[in-house]
N, CA, C and O atoms as a printed pandas DataFrame, in Angstrom:
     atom_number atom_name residue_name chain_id  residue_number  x_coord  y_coord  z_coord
0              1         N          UNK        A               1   39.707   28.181   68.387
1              2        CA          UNK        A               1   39.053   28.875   67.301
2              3         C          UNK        A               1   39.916   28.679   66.056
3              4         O          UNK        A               1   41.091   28.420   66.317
4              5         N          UNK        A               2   39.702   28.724   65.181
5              6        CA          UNK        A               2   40.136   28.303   63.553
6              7         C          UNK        A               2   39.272   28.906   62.840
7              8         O          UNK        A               2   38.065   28.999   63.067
8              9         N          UNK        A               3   40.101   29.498   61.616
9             10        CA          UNK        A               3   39.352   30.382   60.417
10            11         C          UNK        A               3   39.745   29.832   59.192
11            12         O          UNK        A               3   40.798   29.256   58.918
12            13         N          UNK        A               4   38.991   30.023   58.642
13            14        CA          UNK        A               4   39.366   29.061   56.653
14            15         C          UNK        A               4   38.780   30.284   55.788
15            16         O          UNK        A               4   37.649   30.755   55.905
16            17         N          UNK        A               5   39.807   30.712   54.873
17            18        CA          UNK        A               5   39.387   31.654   54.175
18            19         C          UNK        A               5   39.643   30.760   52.661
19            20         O          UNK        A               5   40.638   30.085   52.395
20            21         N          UNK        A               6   38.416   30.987   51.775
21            22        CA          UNK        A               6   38.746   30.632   50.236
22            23         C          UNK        A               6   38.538   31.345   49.188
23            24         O          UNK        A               6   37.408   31.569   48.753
24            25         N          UNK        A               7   39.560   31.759   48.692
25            26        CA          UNK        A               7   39.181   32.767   47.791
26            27         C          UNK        A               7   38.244   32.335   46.524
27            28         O          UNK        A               7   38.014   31.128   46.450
28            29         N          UNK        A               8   37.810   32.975   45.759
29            30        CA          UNK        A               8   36.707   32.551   44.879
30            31         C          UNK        A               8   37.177   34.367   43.575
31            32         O          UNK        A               8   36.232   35.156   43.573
32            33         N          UNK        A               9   38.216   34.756   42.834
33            34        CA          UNK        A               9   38.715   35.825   42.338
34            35         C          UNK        A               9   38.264   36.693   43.047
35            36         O          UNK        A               9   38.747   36.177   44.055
36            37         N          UNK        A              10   37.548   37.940   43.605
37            38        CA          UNK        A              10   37.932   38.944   43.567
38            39         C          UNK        A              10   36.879   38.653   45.374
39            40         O          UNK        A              10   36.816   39.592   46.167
40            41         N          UNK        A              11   36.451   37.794   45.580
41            42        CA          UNK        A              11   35.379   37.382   46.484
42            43         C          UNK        A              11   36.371   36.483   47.571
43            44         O          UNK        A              11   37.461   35.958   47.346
44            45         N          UNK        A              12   35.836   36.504   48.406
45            46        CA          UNK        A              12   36.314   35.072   49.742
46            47         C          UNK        A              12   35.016   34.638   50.570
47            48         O          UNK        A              12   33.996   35.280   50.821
48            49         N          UNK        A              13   35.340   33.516   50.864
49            50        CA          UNK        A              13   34.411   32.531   51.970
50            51         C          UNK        A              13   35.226   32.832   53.169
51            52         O          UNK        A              13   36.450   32.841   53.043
52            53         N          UNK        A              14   34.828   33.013   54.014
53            54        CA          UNK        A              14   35.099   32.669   55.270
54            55         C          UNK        A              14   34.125   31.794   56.105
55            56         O          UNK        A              14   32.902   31.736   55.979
56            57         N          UNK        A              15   35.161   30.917   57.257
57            58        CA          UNK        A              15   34.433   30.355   58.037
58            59         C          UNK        A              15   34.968   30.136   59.534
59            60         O          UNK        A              15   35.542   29.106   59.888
60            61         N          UNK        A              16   34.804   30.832   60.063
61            62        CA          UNK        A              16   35.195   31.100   61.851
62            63         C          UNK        A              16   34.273   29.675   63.039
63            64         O          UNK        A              16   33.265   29.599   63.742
64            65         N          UNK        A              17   35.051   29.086   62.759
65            66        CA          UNK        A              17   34.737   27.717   63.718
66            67         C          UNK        A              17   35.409   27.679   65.435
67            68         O          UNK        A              17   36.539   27.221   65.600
68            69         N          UNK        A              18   34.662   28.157   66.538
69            70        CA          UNK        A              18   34.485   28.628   67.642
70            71         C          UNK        A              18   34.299   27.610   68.755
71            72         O          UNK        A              18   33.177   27.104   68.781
72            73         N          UNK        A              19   35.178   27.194   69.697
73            74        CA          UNK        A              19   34.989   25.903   70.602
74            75         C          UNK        A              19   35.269   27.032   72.248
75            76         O          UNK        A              19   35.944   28.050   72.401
76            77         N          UNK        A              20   34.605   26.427   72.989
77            78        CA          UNK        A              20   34.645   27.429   74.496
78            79         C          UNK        A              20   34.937   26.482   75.285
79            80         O          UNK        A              20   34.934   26.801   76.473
80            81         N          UNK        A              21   35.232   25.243   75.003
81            82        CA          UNK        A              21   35.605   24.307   75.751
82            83         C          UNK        A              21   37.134   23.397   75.149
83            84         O          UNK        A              21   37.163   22.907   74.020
84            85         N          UNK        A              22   38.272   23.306   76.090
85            86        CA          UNK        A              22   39.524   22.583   75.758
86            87         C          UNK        A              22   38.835   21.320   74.916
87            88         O          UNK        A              22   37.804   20.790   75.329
88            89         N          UNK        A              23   39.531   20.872   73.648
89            90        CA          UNK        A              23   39.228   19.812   72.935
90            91         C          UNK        A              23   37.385   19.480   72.539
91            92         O          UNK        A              23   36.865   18.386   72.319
92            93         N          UNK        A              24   36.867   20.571   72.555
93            94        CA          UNK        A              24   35.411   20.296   72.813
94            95         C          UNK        A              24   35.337   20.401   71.409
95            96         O          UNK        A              24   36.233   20.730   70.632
96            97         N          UNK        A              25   33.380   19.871   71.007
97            98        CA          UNK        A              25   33.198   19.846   69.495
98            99         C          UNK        A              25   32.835   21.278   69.305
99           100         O          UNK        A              25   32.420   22.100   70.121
100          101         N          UNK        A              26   33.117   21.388   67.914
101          102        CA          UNK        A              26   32.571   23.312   67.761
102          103         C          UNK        A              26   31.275   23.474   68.154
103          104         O          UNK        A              26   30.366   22.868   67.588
104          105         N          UNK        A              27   31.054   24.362   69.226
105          106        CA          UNK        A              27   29.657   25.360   69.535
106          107         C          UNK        A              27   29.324   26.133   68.318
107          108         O          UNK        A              27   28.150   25.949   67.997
108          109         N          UNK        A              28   29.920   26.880   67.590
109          110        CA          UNK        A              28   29.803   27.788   66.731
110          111         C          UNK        A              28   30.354   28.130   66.068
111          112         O          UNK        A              28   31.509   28.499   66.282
112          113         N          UNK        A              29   29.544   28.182   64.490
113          114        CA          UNK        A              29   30.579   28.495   63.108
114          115         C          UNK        A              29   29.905   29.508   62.252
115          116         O          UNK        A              29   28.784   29.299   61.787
116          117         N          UNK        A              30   30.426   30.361   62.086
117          118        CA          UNK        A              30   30.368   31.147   61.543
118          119         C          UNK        A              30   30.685   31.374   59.880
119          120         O          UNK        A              30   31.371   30.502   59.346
120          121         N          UNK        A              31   30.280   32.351   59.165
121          122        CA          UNK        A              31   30.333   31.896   57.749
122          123         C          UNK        A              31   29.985   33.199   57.211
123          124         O          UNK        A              31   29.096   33.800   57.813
124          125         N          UNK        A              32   30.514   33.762   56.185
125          126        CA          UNK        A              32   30.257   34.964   55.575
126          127         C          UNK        A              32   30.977   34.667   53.908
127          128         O          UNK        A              32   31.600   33.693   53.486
128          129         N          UNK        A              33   30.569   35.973   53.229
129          130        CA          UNK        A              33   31.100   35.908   51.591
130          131         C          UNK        A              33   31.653   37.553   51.730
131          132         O          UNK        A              33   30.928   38.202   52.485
132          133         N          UNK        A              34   32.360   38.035   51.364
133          134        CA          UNK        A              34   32.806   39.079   50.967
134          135         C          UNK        A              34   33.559   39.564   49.854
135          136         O          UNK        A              34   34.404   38.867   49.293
136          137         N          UNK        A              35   33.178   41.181   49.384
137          138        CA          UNK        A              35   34.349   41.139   47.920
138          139         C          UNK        A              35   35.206   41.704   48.083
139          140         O          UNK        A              35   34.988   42.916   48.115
140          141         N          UNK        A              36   36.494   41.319   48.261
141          142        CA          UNK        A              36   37.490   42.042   48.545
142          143         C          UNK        A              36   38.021   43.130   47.707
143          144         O          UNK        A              36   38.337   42.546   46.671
144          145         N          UNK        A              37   38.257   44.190   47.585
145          146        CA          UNK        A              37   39.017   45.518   46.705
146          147         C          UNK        A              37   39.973   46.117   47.448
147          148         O          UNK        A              37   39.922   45.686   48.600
148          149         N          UNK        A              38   40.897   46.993   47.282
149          150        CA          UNK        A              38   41.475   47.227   47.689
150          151         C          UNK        A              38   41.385   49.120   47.897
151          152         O          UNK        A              38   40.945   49.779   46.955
152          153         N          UNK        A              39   41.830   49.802   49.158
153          154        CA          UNK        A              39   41.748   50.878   49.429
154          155         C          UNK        A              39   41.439   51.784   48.529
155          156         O          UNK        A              39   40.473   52.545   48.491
156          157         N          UNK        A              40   42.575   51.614   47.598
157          158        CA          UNK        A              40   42.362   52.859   46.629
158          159         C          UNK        A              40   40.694   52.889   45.381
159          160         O          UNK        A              40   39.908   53.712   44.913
160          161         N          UNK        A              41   40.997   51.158   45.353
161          162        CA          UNK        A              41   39.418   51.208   44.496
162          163         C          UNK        A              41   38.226   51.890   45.330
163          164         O          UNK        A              41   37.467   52.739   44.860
164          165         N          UNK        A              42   38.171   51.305   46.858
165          166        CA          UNK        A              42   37.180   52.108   47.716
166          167         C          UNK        A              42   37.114   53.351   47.623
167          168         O          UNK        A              42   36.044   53.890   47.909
168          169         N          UNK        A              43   37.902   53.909   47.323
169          170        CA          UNK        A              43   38.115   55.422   47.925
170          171         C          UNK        A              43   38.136   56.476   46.202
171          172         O          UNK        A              43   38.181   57.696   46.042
172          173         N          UNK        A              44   38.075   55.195   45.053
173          174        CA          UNK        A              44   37.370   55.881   43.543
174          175         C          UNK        A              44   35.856   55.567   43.766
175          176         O          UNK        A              44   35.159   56.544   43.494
176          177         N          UNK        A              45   35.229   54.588   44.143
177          178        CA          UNK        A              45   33.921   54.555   44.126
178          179         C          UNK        A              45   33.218   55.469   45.109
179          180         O          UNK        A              45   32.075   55.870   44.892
180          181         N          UNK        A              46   33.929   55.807   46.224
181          182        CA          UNK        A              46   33.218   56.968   47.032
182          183         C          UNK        A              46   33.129   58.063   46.326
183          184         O          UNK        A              46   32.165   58.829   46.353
184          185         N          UNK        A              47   34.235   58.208   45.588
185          186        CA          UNK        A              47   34.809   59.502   44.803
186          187         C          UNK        A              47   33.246   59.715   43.359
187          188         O          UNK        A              47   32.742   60.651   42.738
188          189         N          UNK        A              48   33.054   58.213   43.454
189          190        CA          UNK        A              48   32.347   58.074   41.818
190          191         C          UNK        A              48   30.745   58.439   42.587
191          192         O          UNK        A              48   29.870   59.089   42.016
192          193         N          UNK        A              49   30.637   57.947   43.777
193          194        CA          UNK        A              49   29.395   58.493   44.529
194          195         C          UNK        A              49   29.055   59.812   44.801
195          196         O          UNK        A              49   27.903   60.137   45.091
196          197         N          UNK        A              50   30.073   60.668   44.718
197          198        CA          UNK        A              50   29.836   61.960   44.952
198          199         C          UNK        A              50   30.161   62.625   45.892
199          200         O          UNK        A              50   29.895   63.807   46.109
200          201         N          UNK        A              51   31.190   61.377   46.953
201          202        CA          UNK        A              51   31.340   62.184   48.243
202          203         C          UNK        A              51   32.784   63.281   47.915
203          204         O          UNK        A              51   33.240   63.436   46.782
204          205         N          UNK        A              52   33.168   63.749   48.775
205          206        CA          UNK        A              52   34.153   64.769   48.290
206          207         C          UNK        A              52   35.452   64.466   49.603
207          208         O          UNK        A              52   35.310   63.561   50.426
208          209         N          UNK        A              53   36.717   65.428   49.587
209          210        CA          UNK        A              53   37.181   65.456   50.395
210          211         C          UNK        A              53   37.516   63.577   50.988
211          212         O          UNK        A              53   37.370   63.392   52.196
212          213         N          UNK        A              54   37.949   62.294   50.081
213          214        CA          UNK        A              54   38.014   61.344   50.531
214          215         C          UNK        A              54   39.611   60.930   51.230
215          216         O          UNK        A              54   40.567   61.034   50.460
216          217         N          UNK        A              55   39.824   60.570   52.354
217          218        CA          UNK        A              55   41.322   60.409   52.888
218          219         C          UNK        A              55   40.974   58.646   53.539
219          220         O          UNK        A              55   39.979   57.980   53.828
220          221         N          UNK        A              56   42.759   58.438   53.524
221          222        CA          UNK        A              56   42.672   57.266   54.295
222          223         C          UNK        A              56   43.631   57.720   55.305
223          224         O          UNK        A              56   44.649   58.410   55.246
224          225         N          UNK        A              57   42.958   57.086   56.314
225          226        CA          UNK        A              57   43.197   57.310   58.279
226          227         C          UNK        A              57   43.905   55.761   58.200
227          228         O          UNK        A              57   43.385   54.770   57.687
228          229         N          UNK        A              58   45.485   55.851   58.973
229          230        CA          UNK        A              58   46.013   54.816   59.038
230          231         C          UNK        A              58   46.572   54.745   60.734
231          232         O          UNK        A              58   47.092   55.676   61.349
232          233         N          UNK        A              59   46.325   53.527   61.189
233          234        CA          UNK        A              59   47.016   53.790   62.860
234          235         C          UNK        A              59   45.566   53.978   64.004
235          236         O          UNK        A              59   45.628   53.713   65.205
236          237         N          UNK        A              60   44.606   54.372   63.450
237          238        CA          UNK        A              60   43.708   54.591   64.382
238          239         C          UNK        A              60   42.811   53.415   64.456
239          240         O          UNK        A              60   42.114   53.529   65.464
240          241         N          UNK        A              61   42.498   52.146   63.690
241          242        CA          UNK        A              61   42.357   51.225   64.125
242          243         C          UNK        A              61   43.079   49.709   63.367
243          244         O          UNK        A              61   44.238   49.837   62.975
244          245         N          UNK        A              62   42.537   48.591   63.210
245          246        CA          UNK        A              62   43.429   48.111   62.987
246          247         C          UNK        A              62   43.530   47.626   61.671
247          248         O          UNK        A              62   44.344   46.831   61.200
248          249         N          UNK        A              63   42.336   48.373   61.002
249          250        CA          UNK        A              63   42.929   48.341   59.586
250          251         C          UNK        A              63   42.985   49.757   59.554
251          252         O          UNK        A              63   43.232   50.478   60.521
252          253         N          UNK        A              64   42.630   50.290   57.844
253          254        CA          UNK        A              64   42.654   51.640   57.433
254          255         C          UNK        A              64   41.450   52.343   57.238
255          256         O          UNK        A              64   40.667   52.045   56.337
256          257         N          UNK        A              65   41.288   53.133   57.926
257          258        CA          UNK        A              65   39.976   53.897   57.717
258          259         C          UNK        A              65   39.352   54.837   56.952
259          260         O          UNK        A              65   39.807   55.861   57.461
260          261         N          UNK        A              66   38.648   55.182   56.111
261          262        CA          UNK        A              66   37.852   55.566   54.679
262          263         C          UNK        A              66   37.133   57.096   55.482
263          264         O          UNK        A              66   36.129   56.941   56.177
264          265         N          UNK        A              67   37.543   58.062   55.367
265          266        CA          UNK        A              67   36.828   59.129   55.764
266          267         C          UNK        A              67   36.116   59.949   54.282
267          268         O          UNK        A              67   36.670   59.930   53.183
268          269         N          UNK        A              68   34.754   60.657   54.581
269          270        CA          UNK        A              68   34.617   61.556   53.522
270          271         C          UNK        A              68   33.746   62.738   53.774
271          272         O          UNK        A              68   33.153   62.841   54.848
272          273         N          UNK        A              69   33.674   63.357   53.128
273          274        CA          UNK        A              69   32.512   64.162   53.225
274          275         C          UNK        A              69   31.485   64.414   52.377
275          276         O          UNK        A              69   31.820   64.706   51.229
276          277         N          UNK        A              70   29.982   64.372   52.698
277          278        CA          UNK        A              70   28.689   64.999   51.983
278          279         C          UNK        A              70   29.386   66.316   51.328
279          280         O          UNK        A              70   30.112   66.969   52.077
280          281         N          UNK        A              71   29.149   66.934   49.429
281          282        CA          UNK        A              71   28.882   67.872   48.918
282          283         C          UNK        A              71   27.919   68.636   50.002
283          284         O          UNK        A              71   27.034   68.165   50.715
284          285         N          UNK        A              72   28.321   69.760   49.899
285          286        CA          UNK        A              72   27.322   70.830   50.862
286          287         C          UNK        A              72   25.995   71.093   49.735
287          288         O          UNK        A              72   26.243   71.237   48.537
288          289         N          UNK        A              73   24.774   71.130   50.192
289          290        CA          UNK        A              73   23.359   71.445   49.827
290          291         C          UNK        A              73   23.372   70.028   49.074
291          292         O          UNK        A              73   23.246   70.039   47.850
292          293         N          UNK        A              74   23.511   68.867   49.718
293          294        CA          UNK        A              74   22.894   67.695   48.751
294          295         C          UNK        A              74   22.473   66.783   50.185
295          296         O          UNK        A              74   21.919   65.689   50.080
């Protein structure tokens, strides 16, 4: 298996190229775009959404996890 990441500024390509066989040709490739930000920006735009109560959970998996809570009566 082999991964190629390219960044593109604030964005990346990825491409996860997948073989199930020793020296075999790739079965499967995979391919995605994503925008990368970083924790704290996540956790102003939740803030800018309205959720309340926003924390980051570190250790419980294997990145960092974004908790929040719904305003009560919305």
């Amino acid at each position: 298996m082999s991964q190629e990441w390219c960044w593109d500024g604030p964005c990346y390509d990825f491409r996860i190229t997948a073989s199930f066989s020793p020296g075999g040709a790739p079965e499967h490739v995979f391919t995605g775009r994503y925008y990368a930000i970083s924790v704290a920006a996540l956790q102003a735009l939740c803030r800018q959404a309205g959720f309340e109560d926003v924390t980051r959970q570190d250790g419980a998996f294997y990145q960092p996890v974004i908790l929040a809570t719904k305003p009560a009566g919305s």
